[in-house]
N, C-alpha and C positions, 0 to 999 in steps of 0.2 A: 443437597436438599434446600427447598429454597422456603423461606418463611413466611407464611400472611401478614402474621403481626407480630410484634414484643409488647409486653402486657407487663406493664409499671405499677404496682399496688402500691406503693409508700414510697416518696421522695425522703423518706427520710431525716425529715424538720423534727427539730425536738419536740417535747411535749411543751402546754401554754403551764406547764406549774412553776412556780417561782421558787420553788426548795430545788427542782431540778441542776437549776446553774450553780448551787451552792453545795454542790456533794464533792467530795473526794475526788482527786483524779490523778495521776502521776502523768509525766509526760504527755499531757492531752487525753488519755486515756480513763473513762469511768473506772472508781476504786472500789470493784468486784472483787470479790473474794478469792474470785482464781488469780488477780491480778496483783491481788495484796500476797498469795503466796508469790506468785512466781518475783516478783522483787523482793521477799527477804531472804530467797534461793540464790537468789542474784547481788548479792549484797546492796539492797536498796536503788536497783534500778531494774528494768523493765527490758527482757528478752524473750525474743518471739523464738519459737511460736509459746505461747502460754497455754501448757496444760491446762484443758475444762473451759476454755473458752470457745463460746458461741456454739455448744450444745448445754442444755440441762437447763438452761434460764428459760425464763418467760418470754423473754426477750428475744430469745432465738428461734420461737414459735413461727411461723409463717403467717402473714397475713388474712385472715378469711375471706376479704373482699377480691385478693387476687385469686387464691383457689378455686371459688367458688367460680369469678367469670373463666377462669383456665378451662374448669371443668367444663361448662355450659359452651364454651366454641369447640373445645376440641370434640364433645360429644356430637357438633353442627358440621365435624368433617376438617375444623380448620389446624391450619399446623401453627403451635403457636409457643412462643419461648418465655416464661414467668422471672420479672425480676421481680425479689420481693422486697427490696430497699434499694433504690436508686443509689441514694451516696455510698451506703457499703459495695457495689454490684458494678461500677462506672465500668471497669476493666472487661467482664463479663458484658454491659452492655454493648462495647464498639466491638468486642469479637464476633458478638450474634449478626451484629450490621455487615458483615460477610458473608453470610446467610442470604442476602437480599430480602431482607423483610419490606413488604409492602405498607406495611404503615407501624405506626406505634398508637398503643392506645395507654392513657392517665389516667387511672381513677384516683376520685379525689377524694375517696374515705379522710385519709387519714393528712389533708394539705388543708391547713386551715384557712390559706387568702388568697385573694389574688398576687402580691407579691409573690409566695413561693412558689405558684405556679409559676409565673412568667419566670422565677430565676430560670427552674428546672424545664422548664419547654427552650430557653436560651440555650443551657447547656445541649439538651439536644441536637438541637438546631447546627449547634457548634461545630459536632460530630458528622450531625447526617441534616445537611441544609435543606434540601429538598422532600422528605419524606415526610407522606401523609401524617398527621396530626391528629388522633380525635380524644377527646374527653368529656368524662362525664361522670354523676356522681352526686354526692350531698353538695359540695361548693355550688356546683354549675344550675341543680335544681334550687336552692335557697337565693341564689343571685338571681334568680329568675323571678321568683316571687316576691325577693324586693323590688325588684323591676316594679312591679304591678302595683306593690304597694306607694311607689312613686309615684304611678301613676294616676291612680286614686288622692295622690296629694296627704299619705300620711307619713310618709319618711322625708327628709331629708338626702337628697341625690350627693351634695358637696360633702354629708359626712361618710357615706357611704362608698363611695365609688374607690375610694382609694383600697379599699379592705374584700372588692367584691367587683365580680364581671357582668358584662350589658350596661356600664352604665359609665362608660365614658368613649373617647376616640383615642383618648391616649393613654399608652404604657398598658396597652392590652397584653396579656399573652401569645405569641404566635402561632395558636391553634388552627385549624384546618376546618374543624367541626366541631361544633358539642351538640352530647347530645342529652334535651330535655326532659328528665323521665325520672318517676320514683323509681321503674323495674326497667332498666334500658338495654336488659340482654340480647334480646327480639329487634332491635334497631341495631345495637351494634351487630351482631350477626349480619343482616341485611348491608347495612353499609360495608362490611368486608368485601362479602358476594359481589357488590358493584365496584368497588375497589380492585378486585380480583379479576375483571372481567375488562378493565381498562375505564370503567364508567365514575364522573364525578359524584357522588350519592346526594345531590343537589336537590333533588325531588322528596327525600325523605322529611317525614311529619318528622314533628318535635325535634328536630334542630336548628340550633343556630350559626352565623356564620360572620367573621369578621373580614372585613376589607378595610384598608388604612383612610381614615381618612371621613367616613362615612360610617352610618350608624349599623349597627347588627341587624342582618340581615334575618328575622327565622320564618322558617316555614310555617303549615296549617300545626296546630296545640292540639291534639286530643287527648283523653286520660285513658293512659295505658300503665295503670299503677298496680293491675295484676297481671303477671305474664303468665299464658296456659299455657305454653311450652316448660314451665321450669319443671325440676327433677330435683331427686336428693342428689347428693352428692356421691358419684362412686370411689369413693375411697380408696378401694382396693386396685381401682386402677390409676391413681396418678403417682407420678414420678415417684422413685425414689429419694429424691433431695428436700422435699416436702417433710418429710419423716426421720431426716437425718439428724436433727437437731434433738430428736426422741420428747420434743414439745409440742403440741398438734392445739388448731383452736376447733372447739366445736361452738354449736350454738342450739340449745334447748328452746328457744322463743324468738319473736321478733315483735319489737316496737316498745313502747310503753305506756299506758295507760294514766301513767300522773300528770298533773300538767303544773309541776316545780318553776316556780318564776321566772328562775334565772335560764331556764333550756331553751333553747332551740330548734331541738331536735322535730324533723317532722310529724306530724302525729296524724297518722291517715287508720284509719279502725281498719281496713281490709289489709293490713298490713302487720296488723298486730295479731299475730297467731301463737299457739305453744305447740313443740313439735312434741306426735303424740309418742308415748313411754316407750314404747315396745320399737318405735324407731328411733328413738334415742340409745336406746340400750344397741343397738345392732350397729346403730355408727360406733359408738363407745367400743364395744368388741372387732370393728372394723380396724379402729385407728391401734387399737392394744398390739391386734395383728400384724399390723404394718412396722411395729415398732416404737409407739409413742408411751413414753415414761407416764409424762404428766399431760395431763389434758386442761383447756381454759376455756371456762367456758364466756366467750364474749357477751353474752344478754349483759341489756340494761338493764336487767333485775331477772334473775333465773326464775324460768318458768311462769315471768311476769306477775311474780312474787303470788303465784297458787300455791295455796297450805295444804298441801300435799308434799313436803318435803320430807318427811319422816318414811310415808312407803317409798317414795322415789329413792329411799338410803336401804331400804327394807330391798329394793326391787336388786339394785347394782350388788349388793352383796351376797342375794339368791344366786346371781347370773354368773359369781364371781368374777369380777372385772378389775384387774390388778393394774390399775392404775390411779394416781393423785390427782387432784384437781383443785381449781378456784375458780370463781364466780363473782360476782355482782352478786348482792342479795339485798332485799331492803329490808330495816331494822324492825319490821312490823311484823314481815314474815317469819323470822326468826324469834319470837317471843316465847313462842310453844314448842319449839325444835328441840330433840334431844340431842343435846351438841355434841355428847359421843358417840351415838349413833352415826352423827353426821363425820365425826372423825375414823368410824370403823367403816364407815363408807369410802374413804381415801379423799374427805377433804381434808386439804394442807391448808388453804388459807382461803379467807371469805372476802373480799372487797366491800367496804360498805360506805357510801356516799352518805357522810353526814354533818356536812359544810359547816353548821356548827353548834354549840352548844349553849346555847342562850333562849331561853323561850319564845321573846320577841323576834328574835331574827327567824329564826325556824318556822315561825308564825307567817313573817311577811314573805319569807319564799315559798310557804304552801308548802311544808315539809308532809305536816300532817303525823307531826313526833315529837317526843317531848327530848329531852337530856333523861330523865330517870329509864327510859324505855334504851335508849343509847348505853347505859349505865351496867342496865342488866345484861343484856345483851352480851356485852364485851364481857364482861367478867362469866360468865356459863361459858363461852368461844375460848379463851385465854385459859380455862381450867381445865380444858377437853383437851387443848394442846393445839388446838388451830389457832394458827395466825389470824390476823386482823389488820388487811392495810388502809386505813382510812383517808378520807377524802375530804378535804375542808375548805370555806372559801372564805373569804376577809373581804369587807367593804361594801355588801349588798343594805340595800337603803333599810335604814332603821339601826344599823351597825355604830359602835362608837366605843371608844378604847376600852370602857368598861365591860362592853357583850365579850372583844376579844379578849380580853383577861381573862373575862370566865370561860370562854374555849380554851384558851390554852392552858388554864389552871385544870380543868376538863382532863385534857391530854396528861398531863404530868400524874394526876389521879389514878389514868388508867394504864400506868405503862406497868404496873404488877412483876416486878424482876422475881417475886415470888413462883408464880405462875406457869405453866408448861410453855404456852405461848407468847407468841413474839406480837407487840403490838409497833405498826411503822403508818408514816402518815406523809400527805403527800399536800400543802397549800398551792393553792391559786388564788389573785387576786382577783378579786369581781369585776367580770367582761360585762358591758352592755352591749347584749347582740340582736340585733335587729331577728323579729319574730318570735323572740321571746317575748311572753306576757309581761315581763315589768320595763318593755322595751317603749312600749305602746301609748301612745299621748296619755290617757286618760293616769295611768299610773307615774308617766314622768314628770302631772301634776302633782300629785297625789305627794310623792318624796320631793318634789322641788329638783327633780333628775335633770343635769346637764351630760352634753356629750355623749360620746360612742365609743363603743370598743376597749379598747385600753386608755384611755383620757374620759375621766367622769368626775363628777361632784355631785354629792345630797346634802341634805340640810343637814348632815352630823359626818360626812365624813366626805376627801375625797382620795383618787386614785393615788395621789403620792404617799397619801398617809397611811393605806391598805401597804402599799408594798412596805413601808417604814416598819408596819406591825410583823409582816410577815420574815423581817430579817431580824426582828427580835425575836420572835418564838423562834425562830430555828435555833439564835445562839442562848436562848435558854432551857431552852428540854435539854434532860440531861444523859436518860437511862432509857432512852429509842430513838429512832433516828428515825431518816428519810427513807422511803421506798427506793431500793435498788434493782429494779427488774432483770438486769445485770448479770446478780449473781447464780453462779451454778448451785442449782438446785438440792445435788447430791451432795456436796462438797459442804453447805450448810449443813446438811443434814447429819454429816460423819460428824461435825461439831458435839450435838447433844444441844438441848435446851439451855443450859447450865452457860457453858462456853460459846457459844451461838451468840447469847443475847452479851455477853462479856466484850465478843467482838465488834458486834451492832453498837454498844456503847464505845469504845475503845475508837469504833473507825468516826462515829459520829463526834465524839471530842478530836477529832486529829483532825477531822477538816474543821471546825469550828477555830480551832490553835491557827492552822493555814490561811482562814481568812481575815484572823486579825495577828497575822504578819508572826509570828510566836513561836515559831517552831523551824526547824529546820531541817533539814532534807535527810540526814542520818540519824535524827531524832526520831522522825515517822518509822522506820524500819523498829527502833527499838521500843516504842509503843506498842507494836502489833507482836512482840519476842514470843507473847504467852500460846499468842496461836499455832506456831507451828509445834511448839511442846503439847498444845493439845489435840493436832493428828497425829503425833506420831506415838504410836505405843510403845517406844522403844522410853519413850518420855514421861511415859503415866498415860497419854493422854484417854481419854474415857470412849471417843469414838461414839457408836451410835447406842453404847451404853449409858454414854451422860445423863442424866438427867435429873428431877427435882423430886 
């Protein structure tokens, strides 16, 4: 069989959060739970394969931006092979390349810069020299529109170019094509077709094209930002290995309607829709059937934060649909939610973006929230027994050691070891990214903003001192820790509330000991002694009885 294309959803770059690099890890390995057993089985060291790993996590979920284009070519007749993380997948991708695949396509959901594209279009390159090229995506559309914004004379080209494509001759990525477009399913299809037929797709709108040496080359621009071809997704018929991790992403909405200082995110209104109830529920009972434990739902704010959330809990446990879920939610929407409701509905845990807890700061990012609304919130979620993994950002202008004091004094408030629920938190320091509102001259008057991206300064704080804060709150929270998307889902769960949050404390002091040199290597295994007395019942341990 020979192949159209191979379809790359995630190269596989870590996330931009700065608690990330600072968690757990034995042998280069995240310190997951299945990983924390399998080395005190091992007496403190790490042997493959590790039971519970890379199914029941969040983590092990599939990417939605891959499935969705998988779906949408192979529904167009094409034969086509899904990687869904490049760096896990390397071995898996140069087998497929015996297939004779005719090109490779990138999307760049989830590749934050130009750098890591050119790494991972290199490593391609490495394997299969010559093969078609194309990419496209959030990177490729926002580098375009800086572009413009260049061009208009309100960005800065020199700070820009190094973090984003079109806008220089060097250290481009070796791309073949990209292609320009909020909905670019309908192009890339077409460029297969002529690809497929032996034809250069030269002629096709909305892309662009590099040659060395010479500036980007793109075709005629039209807005093609809603595709009439698209379709739901048929669920029922993609692959088996999609499902095999028993984690599935759906999506209830698209876009977001706030416009939060610090985002980037595109905001086109025809783009922002909620998908309606009665298909949501049919996918949810799609994916159940295929095999999916827990479900995520990826919205930037579920159901674009419509307070209709209570029949929507009313609606899933009519239909009975036995399966767990989490979400985006915004703190607004949740005010009036009966959060047991929401947890006999099978949420497990809420995601909620609320960068941080100081009035003024929350103010100058257009939160449009207070801290006491944050306050209530968490404590109704935490007593329902839903988790809570929050989101917080350090150094956005107006910021100064005092606001992050009060966030993190915040955090330490609400980690409630009383509680059914687990509360985990995730920092970033504050990106200045082009096309975001407080990117924009008028506001980088306004704080006295220097700089781009990761190197910034305002009149109360700058980029070294955000991350300086952010390695302090890590090493003093005490009683939660960091997001581990990581961990197997089940394997938490056989804990019990009780022991759960025991271990979340326990692994969170053991890498805090590791990073300031403390502890040693047969010391960690006997830190963690209590957990494996609490799966095993031969030990007492409580299982999915535990609790508070």
């Amino acid at each position: 069989m020979s192949l159209d294309a191979i379809l790359i959803a995630d190269s596989g770059v870590d996330t931009l959060s700065a608690t990330n690099p600072l968690r757990l890890s034995f042998s280069g390995r995240t310190a997951s739970i299945q990983a924390v057993l399998n080395c005190l089985a091992h007496g403190g060291r790490i042997v493959e394969p590790i039971e519970g790993d890379g199914v029941r996590s969040w983590a092990s979920a599939y990417k939605l931006n891959g499935i969705s284009l998988f779906d949408y070519l192979t529904k167009k007749g094409f034969e086509i092979a899904l990687i869904n993380s490049y760096s896990q997948e390397k071995s898996r991708f140069r087998a497929l390349l015996r297939d004779n695949p005719r090109a490779v396509i990138v999307s760049t959901t989830f590749i934050p810069g130009k750098k890591q594209l050119r790494k991972l279009v290199e490593e391609i390159r490495s394997v299969a020299p010559g093969i078609f090229i194309l990419a496209g995506g959030p990177l490729v559309y926002m580098s375009y529109r800086i572009l413009q914004r260049i061009k208009q004379g309100d960005f800065d080209k020199e700070l820009a170019k190094e973090d984003f494509l079109f806008l220089s001759s060097e250290d481009e990525p070796l791309v073949d094509m990209y292609i320009v477009s909020l909905r670019g399913e309908r192009l890339l299809g077409e460029a297969l077709r002529r690809i497929n037929k032996g034809r250069f797709p030269e002629d096709l709108p909305n892309t662009a094209r590099f040659v060395n040496g010479k500036p980007y080359d793109f075709s005629g621009l039209w807005d093609d930002g809603i595709s009439e071809d698209a379709l739901p997704i048929d669920w029922l018929s993609l692959p088996d290995s999609i499902f095999q991790s028993g984690v599935v992403p759906l999506q209830a909405s698209t876009g977001c309607p706030y416009r939060c200082a610090f985002c980037n995110f595109t905001k086109d209104r025809r783009l922002t829709d909620i998908k309606p109830l009665d298909l949501l529920v049919e996918e949810m009972k799609a994916v159940s059937q295929r095999g999916a434990k827990y479900i995520w739902f990826v919205d930037d704010n579920f159901r674009l934060g419509k307070h209709d959330l209570n029949s929507v809990c009313e609606r899933i446990l009519k239909e009975e649909i036995n399966a767990s879920w989490m979400s985006f939610v915004r703190a607004s929407t949740l005010r009036d939610v009966d959060a047991h409701l929401l947890k006999a509905a099978g949420c497990q845990e809420v995601q909620l973006g609320l960068e941080s807890a100081h009035p003024r700061v929350l103010k100058n990012m257009n939160k449009k929230a207070t801290p006491a609304l944050y306050s209530t919130v968490l404590r109704r979620l935490l007593e329902a027994g839903i988790n809570c993994s929050c989101y917080f950002i350090f150094g956005f202008p107006g910021e100064t050691e005092e606001s992050i004091t009060c966030t993190r004094e915040f955090i330490k408030d609400h980690q409630f070891p009383e509680l059914k629920g687990y509360l985990s938190w995730s920092i970033y320091p504050f990106m200045l990214t082009p096309l975001s509102p407080i990117y924009e001259p008028s506001m980088r008057q306004k704080y006295g903003l220097t700089g781009h991206m990761y190197r910034w300064q305002h009149q109360t704080m700058n980029s070294d001192q955000a991350r300086e804060h952010v390695l302090r709150t890590f090493l003093e929270l005490e009683n939660s820790g960091p997001i581990y998307r990581e961990d197997n889902q089940d394997m938490l769960a056989a804990l019990g509330p009780v022991h759960r949050k025991r271990f979340e404390a326990t692994r969170h002091q053991v890498s805090k000991a590791v990073l300031k040199s403390q502890i040693k290597g047969e010391d960690i295994c006997k830190a963690f002694e209590s957990l494996r007395r609490a799966l095993d019942p031969k030990e007492g341990g409580q299982g999915e009885k535990g609790g508070m």
